[in-house]
BAMIDO-250205 format. One record per residue (C-alpha): residue in three letters; chain; x, y, z. Coordinates in nm, 3 decimals, m for minus. Example, Ala and Ser with C-alpha at 12.3 -4.5 7.8 and 13.67 -1.06 7.14 Angstrom:
<atoms>
 rest kette       X       Y       Z
  ala     A   1.230  m0.450   0.780
  ser     A   1.367  m0.106   0.714
</atoms>
This chain:
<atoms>
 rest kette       X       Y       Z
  unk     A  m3.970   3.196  m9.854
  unk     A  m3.637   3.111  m9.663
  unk     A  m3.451   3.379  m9.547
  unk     A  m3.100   3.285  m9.701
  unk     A  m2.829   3.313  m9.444
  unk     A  m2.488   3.461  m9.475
  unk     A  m2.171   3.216  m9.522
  unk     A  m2.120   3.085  m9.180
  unk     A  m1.822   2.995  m9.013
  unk     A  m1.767   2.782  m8.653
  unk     A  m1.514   2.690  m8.458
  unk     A  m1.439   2.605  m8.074
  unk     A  m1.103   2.654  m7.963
  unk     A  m0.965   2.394  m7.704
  unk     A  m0.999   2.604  m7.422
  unk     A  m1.332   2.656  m7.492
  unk     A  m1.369   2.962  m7.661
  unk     A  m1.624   3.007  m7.956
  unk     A  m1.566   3.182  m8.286
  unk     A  m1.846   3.253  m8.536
  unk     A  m1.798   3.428  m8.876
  unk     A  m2.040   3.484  m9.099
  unk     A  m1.899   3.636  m9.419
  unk     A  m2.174   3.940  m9.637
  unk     A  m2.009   4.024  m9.895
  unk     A  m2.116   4.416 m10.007
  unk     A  m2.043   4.688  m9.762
  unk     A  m1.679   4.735  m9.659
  unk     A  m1.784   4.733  m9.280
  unk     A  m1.768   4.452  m9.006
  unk     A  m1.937   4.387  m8.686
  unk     A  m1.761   4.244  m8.371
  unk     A  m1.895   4.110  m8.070
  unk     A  m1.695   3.963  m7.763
  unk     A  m2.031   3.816  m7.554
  unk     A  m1.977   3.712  m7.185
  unk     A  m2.215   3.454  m7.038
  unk     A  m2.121   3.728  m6.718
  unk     A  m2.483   3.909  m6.665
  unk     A  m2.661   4.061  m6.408
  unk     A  m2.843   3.725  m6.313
  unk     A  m2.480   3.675  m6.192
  unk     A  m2.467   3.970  m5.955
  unk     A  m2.393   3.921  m5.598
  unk     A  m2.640   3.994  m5.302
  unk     A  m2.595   4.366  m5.195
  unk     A  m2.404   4.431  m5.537
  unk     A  m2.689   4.411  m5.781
  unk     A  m2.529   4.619  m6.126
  unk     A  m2.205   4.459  m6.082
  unk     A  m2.171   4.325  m6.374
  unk     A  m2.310   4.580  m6.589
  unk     A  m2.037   4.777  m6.412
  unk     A  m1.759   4.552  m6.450
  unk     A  m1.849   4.612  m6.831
  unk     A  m1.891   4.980  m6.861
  unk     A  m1.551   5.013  m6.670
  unk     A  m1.372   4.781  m6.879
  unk     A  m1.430   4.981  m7.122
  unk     A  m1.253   5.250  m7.035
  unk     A  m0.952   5.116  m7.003
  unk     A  m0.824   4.738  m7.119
  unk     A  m0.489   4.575  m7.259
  unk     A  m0.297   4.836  m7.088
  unk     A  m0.476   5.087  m7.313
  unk     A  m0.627   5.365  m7.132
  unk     A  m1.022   5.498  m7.188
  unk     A  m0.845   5.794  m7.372
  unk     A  m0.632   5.542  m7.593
  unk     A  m0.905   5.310  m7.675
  unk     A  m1.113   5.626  m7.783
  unk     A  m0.844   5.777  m8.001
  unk     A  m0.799   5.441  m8.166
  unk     A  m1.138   5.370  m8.292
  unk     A  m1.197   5.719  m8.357
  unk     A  m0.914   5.767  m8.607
  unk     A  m1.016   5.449  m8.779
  unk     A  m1.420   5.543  m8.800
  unk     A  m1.515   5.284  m8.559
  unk     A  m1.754   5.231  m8.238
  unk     A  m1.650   5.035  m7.915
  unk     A  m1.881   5.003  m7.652
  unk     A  m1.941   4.761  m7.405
  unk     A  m2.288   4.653  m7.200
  unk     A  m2.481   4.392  m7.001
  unk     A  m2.796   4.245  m6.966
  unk     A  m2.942   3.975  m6.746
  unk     A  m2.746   3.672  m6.875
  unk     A  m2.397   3.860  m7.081
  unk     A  m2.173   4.087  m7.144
  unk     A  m2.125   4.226  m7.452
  unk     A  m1.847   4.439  m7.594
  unk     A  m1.910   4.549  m7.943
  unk     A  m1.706   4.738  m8.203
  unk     A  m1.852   4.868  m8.581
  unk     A  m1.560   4.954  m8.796
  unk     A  m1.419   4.933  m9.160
  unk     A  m1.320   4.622  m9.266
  unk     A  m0.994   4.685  m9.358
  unk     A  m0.947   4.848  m8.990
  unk     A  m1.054   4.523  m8.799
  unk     A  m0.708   4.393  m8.736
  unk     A  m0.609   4.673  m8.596
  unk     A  m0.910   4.708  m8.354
  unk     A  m0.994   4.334  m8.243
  unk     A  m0.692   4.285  m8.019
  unk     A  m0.834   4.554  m7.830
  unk     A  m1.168   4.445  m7.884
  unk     A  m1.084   4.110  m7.699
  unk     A  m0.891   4.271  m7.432
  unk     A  m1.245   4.456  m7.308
  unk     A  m1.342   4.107  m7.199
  unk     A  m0.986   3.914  m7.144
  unk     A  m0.807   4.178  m6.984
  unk     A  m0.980   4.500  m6.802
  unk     A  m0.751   4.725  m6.648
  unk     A  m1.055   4.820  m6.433
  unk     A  m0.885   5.154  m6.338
  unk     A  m0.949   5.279  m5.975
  unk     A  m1.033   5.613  m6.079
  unk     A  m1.274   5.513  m6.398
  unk     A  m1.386   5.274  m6.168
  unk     A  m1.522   5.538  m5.885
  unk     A  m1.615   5.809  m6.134
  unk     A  m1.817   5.596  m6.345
  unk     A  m1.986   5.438  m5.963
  unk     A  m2.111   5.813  m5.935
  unk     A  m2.243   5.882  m6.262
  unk     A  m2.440   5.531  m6.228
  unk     A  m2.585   5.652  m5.879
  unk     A  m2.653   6.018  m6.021
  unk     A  m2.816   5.773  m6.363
  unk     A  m3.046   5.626  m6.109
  unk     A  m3.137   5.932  m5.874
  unk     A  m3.287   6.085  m6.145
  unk     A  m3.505   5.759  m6.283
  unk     A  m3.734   5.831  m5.940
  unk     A  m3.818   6.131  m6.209
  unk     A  m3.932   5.884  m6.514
  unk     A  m4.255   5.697  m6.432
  unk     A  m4.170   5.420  m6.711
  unk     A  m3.871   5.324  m6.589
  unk     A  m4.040   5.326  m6.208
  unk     A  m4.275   5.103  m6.335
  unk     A  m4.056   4.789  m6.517
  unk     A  m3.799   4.819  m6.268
  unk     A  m4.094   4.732  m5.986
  unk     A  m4.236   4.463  m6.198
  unk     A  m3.930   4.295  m6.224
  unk     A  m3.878   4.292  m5.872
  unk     A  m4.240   4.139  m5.822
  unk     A  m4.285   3.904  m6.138
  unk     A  m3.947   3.765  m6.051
  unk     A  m3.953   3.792  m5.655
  unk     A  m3.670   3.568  m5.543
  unk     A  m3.488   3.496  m5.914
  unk     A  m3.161   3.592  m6.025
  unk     A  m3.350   3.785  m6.248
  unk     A  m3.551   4.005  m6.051
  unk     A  m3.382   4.335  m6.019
  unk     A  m3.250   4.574  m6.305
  unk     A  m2.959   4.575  m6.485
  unk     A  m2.841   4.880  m6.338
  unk     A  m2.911   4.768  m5.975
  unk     A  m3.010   5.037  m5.710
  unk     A  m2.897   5.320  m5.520
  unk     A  m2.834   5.121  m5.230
  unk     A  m2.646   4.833  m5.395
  unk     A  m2.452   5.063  m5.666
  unk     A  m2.344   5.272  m5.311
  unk     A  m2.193   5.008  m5.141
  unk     A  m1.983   4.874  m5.435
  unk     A  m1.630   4.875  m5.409
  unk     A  m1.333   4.816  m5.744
  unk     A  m1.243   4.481  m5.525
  unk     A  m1.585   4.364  m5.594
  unk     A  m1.599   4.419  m5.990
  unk     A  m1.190   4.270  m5.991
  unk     A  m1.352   3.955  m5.763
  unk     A  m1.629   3.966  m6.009
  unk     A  m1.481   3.936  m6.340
  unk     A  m1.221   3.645  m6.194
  unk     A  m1.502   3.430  m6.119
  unk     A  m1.728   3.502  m6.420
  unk     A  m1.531   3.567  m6.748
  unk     A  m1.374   3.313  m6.894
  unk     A  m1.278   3.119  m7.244
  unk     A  m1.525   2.888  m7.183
  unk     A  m1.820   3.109  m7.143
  unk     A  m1.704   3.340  m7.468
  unk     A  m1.787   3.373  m7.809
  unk     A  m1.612   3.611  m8.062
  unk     A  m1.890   3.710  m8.357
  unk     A  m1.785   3.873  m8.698
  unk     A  m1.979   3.994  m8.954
  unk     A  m1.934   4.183  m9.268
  unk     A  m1.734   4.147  m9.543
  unk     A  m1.421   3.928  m9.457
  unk     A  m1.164   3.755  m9.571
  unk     A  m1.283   3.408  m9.380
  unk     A  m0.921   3.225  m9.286
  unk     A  m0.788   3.541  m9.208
  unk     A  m1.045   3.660  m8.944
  unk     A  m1.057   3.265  m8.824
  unk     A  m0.707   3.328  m8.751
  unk     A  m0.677   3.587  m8.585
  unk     A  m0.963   3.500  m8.372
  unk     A  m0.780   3.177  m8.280
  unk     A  m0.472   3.392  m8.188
  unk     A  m0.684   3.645  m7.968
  unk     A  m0.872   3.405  m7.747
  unk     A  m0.675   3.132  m7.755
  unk     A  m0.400   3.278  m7.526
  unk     A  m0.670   3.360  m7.284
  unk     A  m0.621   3.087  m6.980
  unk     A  m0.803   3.199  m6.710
  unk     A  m1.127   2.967  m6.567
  unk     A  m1.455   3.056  m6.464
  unk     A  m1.791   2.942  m6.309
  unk     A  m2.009   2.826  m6.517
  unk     A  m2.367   3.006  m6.473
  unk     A  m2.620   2.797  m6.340
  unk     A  m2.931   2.743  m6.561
  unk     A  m3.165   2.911  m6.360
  unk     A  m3.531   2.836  m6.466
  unk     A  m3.849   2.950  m6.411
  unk     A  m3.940   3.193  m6.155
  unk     A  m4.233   2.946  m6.039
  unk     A  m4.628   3.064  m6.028
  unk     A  m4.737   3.446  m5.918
  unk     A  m5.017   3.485  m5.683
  unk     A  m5.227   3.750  m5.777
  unk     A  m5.174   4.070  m5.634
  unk     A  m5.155   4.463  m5.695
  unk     A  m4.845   4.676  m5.608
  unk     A  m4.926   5.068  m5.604
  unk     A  m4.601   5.280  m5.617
  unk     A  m4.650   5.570  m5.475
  unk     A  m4.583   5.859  m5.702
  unk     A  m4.791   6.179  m5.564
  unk     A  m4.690   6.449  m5.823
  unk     A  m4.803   6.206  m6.087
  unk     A  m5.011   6.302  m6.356
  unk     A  m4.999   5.991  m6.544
  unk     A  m5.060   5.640  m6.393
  unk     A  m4.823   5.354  m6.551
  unk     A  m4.950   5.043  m6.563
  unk     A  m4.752   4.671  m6.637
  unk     A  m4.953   4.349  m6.596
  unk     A  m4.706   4.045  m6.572
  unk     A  m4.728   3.718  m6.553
  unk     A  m4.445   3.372  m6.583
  unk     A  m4.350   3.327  m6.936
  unk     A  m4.099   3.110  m7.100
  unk     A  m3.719   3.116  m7.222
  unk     A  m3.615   3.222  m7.577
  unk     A  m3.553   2.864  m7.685
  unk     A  m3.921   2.713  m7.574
  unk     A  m4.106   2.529  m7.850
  unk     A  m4.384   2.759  m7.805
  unk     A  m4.207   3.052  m7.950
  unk     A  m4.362   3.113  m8.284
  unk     A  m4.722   2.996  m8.152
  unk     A  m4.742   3.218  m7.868
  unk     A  m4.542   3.534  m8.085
  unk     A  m4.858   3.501  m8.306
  unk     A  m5.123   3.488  m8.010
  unk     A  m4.934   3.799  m7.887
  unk     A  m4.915   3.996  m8.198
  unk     A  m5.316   3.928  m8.170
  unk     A  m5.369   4.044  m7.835
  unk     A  m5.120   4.319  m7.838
  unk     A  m4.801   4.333  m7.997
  unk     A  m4.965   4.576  m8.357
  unk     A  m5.112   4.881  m8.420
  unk     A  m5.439   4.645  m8.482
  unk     A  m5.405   4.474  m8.190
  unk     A  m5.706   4.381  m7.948
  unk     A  m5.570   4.588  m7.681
  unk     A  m5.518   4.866  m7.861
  unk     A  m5.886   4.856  m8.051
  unk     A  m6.052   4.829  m7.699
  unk     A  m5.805   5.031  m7.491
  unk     A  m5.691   5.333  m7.751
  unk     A  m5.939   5.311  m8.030
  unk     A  m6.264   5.233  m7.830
  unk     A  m6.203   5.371  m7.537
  unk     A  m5.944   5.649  m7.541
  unk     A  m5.759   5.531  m7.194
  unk     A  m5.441   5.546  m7.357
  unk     A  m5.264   5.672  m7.607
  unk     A  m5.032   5.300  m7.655
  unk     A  m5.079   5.030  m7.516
  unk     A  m4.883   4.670  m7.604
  unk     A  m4.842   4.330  m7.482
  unk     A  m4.510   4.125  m7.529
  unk     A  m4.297   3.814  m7.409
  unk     A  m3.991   3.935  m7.289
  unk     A  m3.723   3.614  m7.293
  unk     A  m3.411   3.505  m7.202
  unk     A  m3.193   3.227  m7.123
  unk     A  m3.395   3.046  m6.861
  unk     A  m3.680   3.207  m6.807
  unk     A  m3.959   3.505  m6.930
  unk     A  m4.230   3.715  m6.874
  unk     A  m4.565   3.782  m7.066
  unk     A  m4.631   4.152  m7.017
  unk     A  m4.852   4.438  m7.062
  unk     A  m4.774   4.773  m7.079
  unk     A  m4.944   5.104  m7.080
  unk     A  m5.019   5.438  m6.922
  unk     A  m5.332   5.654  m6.855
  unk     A  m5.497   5.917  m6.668
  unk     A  m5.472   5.853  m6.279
  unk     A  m5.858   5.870  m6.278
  unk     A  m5.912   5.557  m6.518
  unk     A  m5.621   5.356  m6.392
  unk     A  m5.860   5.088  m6.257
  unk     A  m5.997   5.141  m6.606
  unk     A  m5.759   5.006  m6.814
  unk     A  m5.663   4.736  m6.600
  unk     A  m5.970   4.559  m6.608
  unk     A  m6.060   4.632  m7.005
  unk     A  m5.721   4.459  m7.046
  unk     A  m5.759   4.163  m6.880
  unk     A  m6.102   4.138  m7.023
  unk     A  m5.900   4.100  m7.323
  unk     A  m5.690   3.789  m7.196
  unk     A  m5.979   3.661  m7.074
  unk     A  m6.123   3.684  m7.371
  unk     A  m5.855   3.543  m7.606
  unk     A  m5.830   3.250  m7.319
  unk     A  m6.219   3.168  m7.385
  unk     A  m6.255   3.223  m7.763
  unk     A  m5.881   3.228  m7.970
  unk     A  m5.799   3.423  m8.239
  unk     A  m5.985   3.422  m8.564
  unk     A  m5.810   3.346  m8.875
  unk     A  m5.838   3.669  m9.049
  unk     A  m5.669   3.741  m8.706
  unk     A  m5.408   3.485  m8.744
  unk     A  m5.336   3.553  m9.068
  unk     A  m5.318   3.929  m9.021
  unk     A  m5.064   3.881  m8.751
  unk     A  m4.813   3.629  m8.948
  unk     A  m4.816   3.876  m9.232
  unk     A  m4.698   4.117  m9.047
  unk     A  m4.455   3.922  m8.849
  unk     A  m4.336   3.826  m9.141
  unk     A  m4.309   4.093  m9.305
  unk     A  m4.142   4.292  m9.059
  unk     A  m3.840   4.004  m8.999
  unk     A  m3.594   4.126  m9.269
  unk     A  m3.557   4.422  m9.156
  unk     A  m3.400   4.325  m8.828
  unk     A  m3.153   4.194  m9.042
  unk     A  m3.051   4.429  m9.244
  unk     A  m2.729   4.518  m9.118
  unk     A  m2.380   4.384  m8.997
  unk     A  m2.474   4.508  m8.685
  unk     A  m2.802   4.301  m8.682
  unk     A  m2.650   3.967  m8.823
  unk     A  m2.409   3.964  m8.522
  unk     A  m2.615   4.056  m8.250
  unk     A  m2.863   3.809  m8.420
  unk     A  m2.570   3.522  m8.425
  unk     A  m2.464   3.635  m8.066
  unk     A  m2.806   3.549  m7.953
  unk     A  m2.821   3.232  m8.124
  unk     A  m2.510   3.103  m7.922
  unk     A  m2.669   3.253  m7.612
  unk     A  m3.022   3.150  m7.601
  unk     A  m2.963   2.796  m7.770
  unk     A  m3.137   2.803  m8.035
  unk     A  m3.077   2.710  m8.440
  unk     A  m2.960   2.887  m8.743
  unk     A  m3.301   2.698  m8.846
  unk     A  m3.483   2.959  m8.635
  unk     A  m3.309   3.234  m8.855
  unk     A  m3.365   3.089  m9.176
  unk     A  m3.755   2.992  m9.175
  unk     A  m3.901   3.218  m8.955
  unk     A  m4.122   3.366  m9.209
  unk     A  m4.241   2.970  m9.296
  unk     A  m4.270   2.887  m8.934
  unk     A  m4.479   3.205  m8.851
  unk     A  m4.705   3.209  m9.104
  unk     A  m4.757   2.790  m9.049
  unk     A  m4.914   2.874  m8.770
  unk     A  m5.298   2.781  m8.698
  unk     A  m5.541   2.981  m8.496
  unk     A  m5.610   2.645  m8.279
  unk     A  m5.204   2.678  m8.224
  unk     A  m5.226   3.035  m8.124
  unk     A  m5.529   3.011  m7.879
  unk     A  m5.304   2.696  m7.672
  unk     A  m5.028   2.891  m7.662
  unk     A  m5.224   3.172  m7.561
  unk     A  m5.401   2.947  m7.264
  unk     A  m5.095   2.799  m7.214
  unk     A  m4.900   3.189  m7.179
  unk     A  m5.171   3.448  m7.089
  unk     A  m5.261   3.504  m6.743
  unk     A  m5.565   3.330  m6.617
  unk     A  m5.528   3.448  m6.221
  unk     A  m5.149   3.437  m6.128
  unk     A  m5.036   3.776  m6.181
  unk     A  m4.882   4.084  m6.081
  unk     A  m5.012   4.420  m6.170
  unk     A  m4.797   4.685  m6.091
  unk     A  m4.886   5.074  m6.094
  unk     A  m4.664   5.392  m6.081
  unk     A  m4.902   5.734  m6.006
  unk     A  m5.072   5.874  m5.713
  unk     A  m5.149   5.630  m5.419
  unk     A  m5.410   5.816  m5.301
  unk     A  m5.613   5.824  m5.626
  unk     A  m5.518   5.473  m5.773
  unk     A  m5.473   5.218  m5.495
  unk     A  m5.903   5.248  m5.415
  unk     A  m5.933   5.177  m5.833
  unk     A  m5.736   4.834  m5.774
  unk     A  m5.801   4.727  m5.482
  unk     A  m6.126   4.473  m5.658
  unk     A  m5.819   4.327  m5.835
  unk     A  m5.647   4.106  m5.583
  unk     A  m5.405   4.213  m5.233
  unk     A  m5.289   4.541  m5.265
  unk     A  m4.990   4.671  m5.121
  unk     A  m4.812   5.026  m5.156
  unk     A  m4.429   5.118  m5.157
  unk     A  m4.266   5.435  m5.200
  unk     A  m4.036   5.521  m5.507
  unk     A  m3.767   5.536  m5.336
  unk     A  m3.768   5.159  m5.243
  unk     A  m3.775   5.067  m5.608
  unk     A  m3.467   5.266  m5.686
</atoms>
């Protein structure tokens, strides 16, 4: 059964702005988003977390409003502002009752059109980011993706965090996030998203009055595209006081807009994206190595990942590892069943309306749409398209997606104790923490 969409409203302003309203009646809330084509994948060398940055500060003072006067204004009215990045946007969001919205989207916009990008917000917000990422040396998870990203994406615009690193965040001056945003933000690369329950003409309006006076030009971001093959090889970062060992297993994927999307979501829900996943029958259930383990396709604008995740006890590191790519290797030989199959679209299908459930969901779901390039079709039959697909169409995508021999695995514990488990696995190399942070 179709999901049936909201009332949906487009428009592109001549200076190239793009306005999307989608009208749910119910409620008396509304979601905003101002999205940014601005993201990390934009930062500069030596400045990586600039744009995340140029966000965060933004939002703390815009308009000519300061951090204190945005605050007071949202809060009196029972709304939410906040502002973020990831690899390929910005986003500044507000939640807020509908009857409230005019008052707050001017200032909404502003995040994006017009920072203030105060010198002193600016600096203190540097040092809480650098304090932020002094203490992730202390969180083994966060060790571990921010080293795979580095490795499965050596050389991309994607391969380093959001956040950046000590090093870059350090040397980061207010000139760079003003240069930054003058480049990067722009009509051209913005869309305005509302949701809720709204008059239509009047929030068309006033969204054509908001971004319409904004002149400025930008660069247009470069479609990047894939990050190119991975030769295999094991990265050991060296975390002595470890008692866990955290383990990622990554490999190229593909963008959020590839045809293969619902094939290889399927193959992966299979392998190890449920509770009755391969990986977690053989790894958790079978085994006891882990307590969770889970495989997933992480994608964005140009290019992805395929993934595995998981932790265990330092001694069985090597372990779990190899009982998980007996898995792939498995799933490469065989495919999926179609008890399997059909296990996996039910509950990928079943789980789908409840991402979008919310005002908040429908506009970060719409946002994404515009960003990734995909169709409202996507939205609408995702339950049809999942469960139309065959257990011959999951096994390709799974040849075509899981990784045969070009990958990276990466592990956060004890060098000492894990690097002699991996070494079988491929060239092993070991780096300290502090040259992932």
């Amino acid at each position: 059964m179709s999901l049936q969409l909201p009332e949906i409203h487009e428009e592109r302003l001549p200076n190239g702005a793009e306005i999307v309203v989608a009208r749910r009646p119910g409620v008396p809330l509304a979601a905003a988003r101002v999205q940014i084509r601005a993201g990390a994948a934009l930062d500069p060398p030596g400045r990586h977390g600039l744009a995340l940055m140029v966000a965060v500060v933004a939002r703390r003072g815009a308009g000519g409003r300061s951090g204190r006067a945005l605050d007071d204004l949202v809060e009196s009215r029972g709304a939410h502002l906040g502002a973020n990045a990831d690899e390929d946007a910005a986003m500044f969001s507000l939640t807020a009752p509908v009857e409230a919205l005019p008052r707050l989207l001017g200032p909404l916009v502003d995040l994006a059109r017009a920072p203030d990008l105060v010198p002193r917000e600016f600096e203190r917000l540097r040092r809480r980011e650098l304090a932020a990422l002094a203490h992730d040396a202390d969180e083994p998870p966060l060790v571990a993706d921010r080293a795979m990203l580095r490795e499965a994406y050596a050389g991309h615009p994607y391969g380093h965090a959001v956040e950046g690193s000590v090093r870059h965040v350090a040397a980061m001056r207010r000139a760079d996030a003003v240069g930054f945003h003058e480049r990067h933000y722009g009509p051209a690369l913005a869309t305005l998203v509302l949701s809720g329950s709204l008059d239509v003409p009047a929030a068309l309006e006033a969204g054509r009055r908001l971004l319409g006076r904004w002149k400025a030009a930008a660069e247009t971001p470069p479609e990047w595209g894939s990050s190119g093959p991975i030769s295999r090889r094991v990265v050991v970062v060296d975390k002595p006081d470890a008692t866990q060992t955290q383990i990622r297993i990554a490999s190229p994927g593909f963008e959020r807009r590839s045809p293969d999307y619902f094939a290889a979501s399927v193959a992966n829900a299979v392998l190890g994206g449920g509770f009755t996943s391969r990986l977690v029958e053989s790894i958790r259930v079978n085994r006891g190595l882990s307590y969770g383990v889970r495989s997933r396709f992480s994608m964005s604008r140009s290019a992805g990942l395929f993934v595995i995740s998981s932790a265990t006890k330092n001694e069985s590191a090597g372990e779990l590892v190899r009982v998980a790519l007996d898995e792939v290797a498995r799933f490469r030989d065989a495919g999926p069943s179609a008890e399997e199959v059909e296990r996996a679209t039910s509950y990928l299908a079943g789980l789908y309306p409840l991402s979008l459930e919310t005002h908040e969901q429908w506009a970060d779901r719409l946002a994404d749409v515009r960003l990734y390039g995909y169709g409202l079709d996507e939205v609408r039959d995702y339950r049809e398209r999942v469960r139309a697909v065959t257990a011959s169409e999951a096994h390709a995508a799974g040849r075509r997606w899981f990784p045969a021999d070009g990958l990276v695995v990466v592990a956060v514990g004890p060098a000492r104790q894990v690097a002699p488990q991996l070494e079988p696995l491929g060239p092993l190399r070991v780096v300290p923490v502090r040259r992932v942070l």
